[in-house]
Kinemage of the C-alpha trace (Angstrom):
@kinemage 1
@onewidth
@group {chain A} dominant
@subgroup {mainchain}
@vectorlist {calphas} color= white
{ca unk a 1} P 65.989 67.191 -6.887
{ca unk a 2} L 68.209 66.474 -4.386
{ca unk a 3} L 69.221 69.180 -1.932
{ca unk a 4} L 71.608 69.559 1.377
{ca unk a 5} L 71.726 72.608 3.439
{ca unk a 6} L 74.511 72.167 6.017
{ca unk a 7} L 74.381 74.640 9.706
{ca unk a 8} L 76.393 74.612 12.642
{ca unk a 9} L 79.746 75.885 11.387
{ca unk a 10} L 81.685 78.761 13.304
{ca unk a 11} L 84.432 80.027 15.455
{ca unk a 12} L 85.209 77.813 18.437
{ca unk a 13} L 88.717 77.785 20.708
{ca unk a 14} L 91.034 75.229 20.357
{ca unk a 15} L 90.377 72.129 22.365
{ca unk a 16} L 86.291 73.048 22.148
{ca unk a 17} L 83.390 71.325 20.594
{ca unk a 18} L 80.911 71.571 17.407
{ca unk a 19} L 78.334 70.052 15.990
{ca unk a 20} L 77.008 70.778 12.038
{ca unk a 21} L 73.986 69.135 11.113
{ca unk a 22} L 73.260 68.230 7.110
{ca unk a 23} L 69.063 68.784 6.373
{ca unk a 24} L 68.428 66.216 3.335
{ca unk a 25} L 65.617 66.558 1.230
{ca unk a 26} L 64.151 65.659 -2.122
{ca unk a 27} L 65.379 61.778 -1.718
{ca unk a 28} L 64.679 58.648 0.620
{ca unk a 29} L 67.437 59.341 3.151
{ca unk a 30} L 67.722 56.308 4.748
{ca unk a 31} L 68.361 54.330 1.714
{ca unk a 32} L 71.159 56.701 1.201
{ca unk a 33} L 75.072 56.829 2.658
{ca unk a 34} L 75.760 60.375 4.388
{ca unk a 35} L 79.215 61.466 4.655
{ca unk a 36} L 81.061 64.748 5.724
{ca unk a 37} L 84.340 65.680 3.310
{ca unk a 38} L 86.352 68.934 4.099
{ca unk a 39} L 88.415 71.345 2.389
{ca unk a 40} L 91.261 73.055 3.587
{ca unk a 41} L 93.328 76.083 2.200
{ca unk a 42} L 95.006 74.890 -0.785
{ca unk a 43} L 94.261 71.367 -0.809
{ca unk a 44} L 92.263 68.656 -2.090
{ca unk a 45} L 88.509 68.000 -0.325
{ca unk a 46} L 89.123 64.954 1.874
{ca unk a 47} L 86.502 62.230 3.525
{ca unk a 48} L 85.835 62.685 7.209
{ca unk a 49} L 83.352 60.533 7.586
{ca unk a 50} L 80.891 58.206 6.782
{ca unk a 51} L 77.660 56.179 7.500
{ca unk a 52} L 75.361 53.877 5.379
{ca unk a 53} L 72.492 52.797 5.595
{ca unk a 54} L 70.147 51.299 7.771
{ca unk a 55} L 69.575 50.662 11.719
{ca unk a 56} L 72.960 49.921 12.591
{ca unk a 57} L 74.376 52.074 9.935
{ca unk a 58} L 78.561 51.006 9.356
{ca unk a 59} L 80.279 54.312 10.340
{ca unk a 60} L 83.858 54.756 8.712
{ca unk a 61} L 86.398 57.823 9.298
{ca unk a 62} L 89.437 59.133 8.592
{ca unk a 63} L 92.667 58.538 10.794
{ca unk a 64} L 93.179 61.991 11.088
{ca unk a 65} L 89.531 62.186 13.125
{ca unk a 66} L 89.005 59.112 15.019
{ca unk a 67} L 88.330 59.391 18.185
{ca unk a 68} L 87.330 63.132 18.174
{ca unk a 69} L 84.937 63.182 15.352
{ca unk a 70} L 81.274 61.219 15.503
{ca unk a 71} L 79.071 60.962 12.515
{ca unk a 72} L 75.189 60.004 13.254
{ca unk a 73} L 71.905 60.271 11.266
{ca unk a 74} L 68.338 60.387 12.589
{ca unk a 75} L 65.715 59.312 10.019
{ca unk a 76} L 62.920 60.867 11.119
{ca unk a 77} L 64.324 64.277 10.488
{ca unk a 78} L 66.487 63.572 7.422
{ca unk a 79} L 69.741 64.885 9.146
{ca unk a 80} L 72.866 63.622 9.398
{ca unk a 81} L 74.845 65.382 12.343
{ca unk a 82} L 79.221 65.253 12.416
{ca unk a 83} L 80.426 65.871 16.198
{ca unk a 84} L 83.662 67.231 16.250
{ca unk a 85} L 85.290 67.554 19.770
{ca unk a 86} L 89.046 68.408 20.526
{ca unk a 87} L 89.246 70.364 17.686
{ca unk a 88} L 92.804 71.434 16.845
{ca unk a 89} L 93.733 73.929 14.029
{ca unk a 90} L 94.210 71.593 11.692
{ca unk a 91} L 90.676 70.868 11.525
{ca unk a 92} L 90.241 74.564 10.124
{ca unk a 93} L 88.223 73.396 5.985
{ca unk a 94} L 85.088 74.041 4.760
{ca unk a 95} L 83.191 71.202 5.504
{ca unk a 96} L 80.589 69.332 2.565
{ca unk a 97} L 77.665 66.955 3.435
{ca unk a 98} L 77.319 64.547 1.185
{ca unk a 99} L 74.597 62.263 0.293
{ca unk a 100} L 75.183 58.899 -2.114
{ca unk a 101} L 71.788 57.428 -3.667
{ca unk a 102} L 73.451 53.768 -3.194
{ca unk a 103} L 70.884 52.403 -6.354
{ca unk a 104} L 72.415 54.532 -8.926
{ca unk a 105} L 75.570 55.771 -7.171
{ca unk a 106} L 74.082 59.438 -7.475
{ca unk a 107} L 76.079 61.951 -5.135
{ca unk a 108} L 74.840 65.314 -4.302
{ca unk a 109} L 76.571 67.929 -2.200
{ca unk a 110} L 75.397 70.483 0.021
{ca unk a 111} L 76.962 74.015 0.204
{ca unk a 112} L 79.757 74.004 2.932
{ca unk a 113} L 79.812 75.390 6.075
{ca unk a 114} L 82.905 77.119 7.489
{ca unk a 115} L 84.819 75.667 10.382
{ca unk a 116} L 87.497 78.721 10.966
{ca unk a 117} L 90.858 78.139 12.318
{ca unk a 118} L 90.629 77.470 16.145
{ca unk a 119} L 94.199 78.774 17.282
């Protein structure tokens, strides 16, 4: 069974930094896509972020983050990391890890973690 368990979520001032880390387990990770989605107050979960597989790993994001946000995954600990810097309020969503088995197109979700509004 596939399981995520996101960290790193919390209060931080406008302008300021944060990094929440996605622990995979329970499938081969790096034959897998990673991506971050958020949901804000009200409205639909949206993509962040994404990265696929292997070394080079094709990274993708959403206009709304480029430039501020970084998505990364490191293979020996079965992590994938999103970097947010310049964070503005509307970045305020609970933010999902997911994690696409690319074979059979099987997605799995982790909780959320909780990035408050930084205003």
């Amino acid at each position: 069974q596939v399981q995520l368990v996101e960290s790193g979520g919390g209060l931080v001032q406008a302008g300021g930094s944060l990094r929440l880390s996605c622990k995979v387990s329970g499938t081969i990770f790096s034959l897998n896509v990673m991506g971050w989605y958020r949901q804000a107050p009200g409205k639909q979960r949206e993509l962040v972020a994404t990265v696929t597989p292997g070394g080079g790993g094709s990274k993708a994001y959403a206009d709304s983050v480029k430039g501020r946000f970084a998505i990364s995954r490191d293979t020996i600990s079965n992590t994938a990391f999103l970097q947010m810097k310049e964070l503005i309020p509307e970045d305020t969503a609970v933010y999902y890890c997911m994690n696409k088995i690319v074979r059979t197109l099987t997605t799995s979700w982790g909780q959320g973690t909780q990035v408050p509004d930084s205003s």
